[in-house]
C-alpha positions as CSV (number, residue, x, y, z in Angstrom):
1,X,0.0,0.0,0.0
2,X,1.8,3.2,-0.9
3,X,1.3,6.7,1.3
4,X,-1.1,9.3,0.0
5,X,1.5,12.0,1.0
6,X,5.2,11.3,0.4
7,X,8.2,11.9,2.8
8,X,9.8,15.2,2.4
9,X,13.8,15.5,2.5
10,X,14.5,18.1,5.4
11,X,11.4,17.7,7.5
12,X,10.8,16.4,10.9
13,X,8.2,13.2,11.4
14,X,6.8,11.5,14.4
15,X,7.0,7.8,13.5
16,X,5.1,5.1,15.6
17,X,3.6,1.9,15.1
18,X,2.1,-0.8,17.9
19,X,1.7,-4.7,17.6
20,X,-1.5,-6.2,15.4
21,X,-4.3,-6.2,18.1
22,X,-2.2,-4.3,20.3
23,X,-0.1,-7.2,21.6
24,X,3.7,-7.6,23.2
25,X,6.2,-6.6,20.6
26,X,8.8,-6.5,23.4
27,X,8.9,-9.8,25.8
28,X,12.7,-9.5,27.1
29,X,15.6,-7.5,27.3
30,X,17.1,-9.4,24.4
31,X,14.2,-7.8,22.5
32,X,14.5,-4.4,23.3
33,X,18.3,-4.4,22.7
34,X,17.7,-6.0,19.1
35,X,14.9,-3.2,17.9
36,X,17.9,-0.7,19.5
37,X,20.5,-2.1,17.0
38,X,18.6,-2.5,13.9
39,X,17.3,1.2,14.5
40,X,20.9,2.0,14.4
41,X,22.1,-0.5,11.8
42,X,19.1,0.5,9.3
43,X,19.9,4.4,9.2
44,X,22.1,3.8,6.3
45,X,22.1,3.0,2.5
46,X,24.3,0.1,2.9
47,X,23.2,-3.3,4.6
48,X,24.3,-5.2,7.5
49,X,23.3,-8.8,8.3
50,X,23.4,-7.8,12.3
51,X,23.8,-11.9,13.1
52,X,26.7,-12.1,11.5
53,X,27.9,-9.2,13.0
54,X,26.8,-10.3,16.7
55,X,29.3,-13.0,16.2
56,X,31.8,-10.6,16.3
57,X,31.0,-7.6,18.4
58,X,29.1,-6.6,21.0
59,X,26.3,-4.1,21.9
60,X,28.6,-1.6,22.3
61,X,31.0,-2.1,19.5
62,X,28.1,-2.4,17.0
63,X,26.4,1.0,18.2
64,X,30.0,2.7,17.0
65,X,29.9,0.5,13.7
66,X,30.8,3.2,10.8
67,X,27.5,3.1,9.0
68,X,28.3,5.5,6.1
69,X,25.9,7.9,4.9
70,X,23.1,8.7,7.2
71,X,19.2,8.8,5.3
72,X,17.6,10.1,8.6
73,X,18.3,11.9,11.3
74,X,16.8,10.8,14.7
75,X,16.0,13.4,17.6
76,X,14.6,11.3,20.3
77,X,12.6,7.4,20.5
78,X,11.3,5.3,23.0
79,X,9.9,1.2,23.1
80,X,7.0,0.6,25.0
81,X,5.8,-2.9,25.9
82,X,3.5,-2.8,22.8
83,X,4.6,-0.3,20.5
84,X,7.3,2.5,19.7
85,X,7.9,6.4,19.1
86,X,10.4,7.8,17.1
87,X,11.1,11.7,15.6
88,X,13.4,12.0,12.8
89,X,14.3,13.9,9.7
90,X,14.4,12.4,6.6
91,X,18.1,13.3,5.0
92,X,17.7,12.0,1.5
93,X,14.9,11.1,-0.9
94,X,12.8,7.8,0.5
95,X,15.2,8.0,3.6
96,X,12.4,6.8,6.0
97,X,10.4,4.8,3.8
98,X,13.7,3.0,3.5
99,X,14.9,3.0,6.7
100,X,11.6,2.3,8.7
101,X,11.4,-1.1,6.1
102,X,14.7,-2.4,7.2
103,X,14.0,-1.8,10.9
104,X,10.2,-3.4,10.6
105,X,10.6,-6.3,8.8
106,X,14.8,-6.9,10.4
107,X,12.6,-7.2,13.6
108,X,9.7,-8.7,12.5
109,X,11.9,-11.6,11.3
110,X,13.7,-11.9,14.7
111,X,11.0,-11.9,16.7
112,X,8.9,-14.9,14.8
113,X,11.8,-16.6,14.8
114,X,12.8,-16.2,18.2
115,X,9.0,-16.7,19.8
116,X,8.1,-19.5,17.8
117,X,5.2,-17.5,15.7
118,X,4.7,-16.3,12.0
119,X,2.5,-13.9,10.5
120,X,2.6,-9.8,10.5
121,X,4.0,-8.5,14.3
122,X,3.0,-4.9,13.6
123,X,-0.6,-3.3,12.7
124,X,0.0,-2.6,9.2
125,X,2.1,0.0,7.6
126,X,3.8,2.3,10.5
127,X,1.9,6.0,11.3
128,X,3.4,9.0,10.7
129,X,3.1,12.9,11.6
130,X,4.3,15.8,9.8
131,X,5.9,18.1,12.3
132,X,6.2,20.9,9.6
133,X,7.0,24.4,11.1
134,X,4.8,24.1,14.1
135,X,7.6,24.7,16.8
136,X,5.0,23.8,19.4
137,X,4.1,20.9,18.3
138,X,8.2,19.9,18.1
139,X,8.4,21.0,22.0
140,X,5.6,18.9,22.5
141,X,6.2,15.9,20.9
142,X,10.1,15.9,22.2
143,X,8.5,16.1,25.3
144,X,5.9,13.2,24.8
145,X,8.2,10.4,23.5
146,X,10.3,10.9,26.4
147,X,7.8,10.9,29.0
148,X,5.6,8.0,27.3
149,X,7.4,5.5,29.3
150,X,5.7,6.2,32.7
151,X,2.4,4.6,31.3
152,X,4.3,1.8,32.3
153,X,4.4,2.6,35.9
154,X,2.0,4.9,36.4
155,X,-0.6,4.4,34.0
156,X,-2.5,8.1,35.1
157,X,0.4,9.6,35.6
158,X,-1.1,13.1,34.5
159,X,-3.8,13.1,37.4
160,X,-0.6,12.2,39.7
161,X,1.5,14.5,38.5
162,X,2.3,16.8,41.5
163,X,1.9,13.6,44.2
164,X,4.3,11.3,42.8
165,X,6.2,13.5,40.2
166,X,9.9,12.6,42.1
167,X,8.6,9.3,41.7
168,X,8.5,9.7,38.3
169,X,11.5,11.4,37.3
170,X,13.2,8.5,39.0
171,X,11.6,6.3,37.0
172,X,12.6,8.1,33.8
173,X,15.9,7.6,34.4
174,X,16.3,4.1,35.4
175,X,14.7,3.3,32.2
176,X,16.8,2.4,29.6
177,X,15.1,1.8,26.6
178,X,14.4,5.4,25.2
179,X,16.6,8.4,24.4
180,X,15.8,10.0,27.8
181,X,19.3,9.4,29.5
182,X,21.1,10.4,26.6
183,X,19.9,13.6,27.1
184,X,21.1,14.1,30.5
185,X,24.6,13.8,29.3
186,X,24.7,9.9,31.0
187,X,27.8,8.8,29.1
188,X,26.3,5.3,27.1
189,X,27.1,3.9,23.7
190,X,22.9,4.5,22.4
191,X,24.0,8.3,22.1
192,X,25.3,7.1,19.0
193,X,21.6,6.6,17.6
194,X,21.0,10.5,17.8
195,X,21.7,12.6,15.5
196,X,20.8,16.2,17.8
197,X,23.0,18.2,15.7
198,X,20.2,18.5,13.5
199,X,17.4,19.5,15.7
200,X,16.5,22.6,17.5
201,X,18.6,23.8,20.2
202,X,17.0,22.7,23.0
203,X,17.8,19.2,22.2
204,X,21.6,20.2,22.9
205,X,21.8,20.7,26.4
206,X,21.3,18.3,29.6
207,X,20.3,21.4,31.8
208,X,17.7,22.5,28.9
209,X,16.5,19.5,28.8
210,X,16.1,19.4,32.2
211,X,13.9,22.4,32.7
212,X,11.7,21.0,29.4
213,X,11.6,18.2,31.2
214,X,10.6,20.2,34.8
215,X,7.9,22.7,32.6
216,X,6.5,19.5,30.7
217,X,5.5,18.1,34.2
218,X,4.0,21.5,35.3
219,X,2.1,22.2,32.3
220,X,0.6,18.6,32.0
């Protein structure tokens, strides 16, 4: 099925897709940490057979694998039990269509394999938002995919907000599987995933990220 609207070189996307019938799409660690590698592996034009490469090198060394040319740029993501977030920029022509294949159906394949299933893993073709020049809607959305995570533990966490909000902060940054940390300057190899050079900048500093963080809580 092809899009209605194509993906424009130099804009800014919220990408997310969720499990058919809303089901698991991340049962273990090992899960997680593959979807985190073939996101980094599949910005790229060339391939990589990341098995092969597993063999080899570890989580570490492969997130500082020279990947060549770049198609998108990514500004912040985060995995959820059942589905995922991401913001990018698409760098060159088809850059996401192309990249966003690689990483579905790389992951799509491991997981079958590796839970004993078949059929389609994710809910059709992945969604997508045009950020265009609406700057609030950037703040907000770098905002949301970072604080998605504490449906997890606190599933209405907005109505808890100024109870449990240290709480929640904590939680934020014992979780490991979003872009959150790397934006508090914690010095770990999934850094390499962002590209925040290419995004406005108050994606380029830990204490102003800190305060959008702090005024994200407040104005909830």
């Amino acid at each position: 099925m092809l899009r209605k609207d194509p993906f424009i070189t130099g804009e800014y996307y919220h990408l997310y897709n969720r499990g058919i019938d809303k089901r698991v799409i991340f049962k273990s660690n090992k899960d997680y940490e593959r979807f985190i590698l073939l996101m980094y592996l599949s910005n790229s034009n060339n391939s990589f057979r990341l098995d092969d490469i597993k063999q080899q090198k570890t989580f570490g060394e492969i997130l500082m694998l020279d990947r060549g040319k770049l198609i998108v740029s990514i500004g912040a993501w985060c995995l959820m039990t059942n589905h995922f977030h991401l913001l990018v920029r698409q760098e060159v022509d088809g850059g996401i269509t192309k990249f966003m294949r690689k990483l579905g159906v790389g992951y799509s394949m491991y997981f079958n394999i590796r839970h004993e299933r078949s059929g389609a893993l994710f809910g059709g073709l992945f969604k997508s938002r045009l950020v265009g020049t609406d700057d609030n809607y950037m703040r907000h959305l770098f905002g949301y995919i970072h604080i998605n995570p504490l449906e997890i533990k606190f599933p209405e966490w907005e109505n808890q907000v100024t109870r449990s909000s240290i709480d929640m902060k904590k939680f934020l940054e014992s979780y490991r599987y979003s872009s959150y940390l790397d934006y508090l300057d914690v010095n770990r190899v999934e850094k390499n995933i962002l590209q925040i050079e290419n995004f406005p900048s108050y994606f380029q500093n830990a204490q102003s990220f800190r305060d959008f963080v702090e005024n994200y809580f407040i104005n909830a």
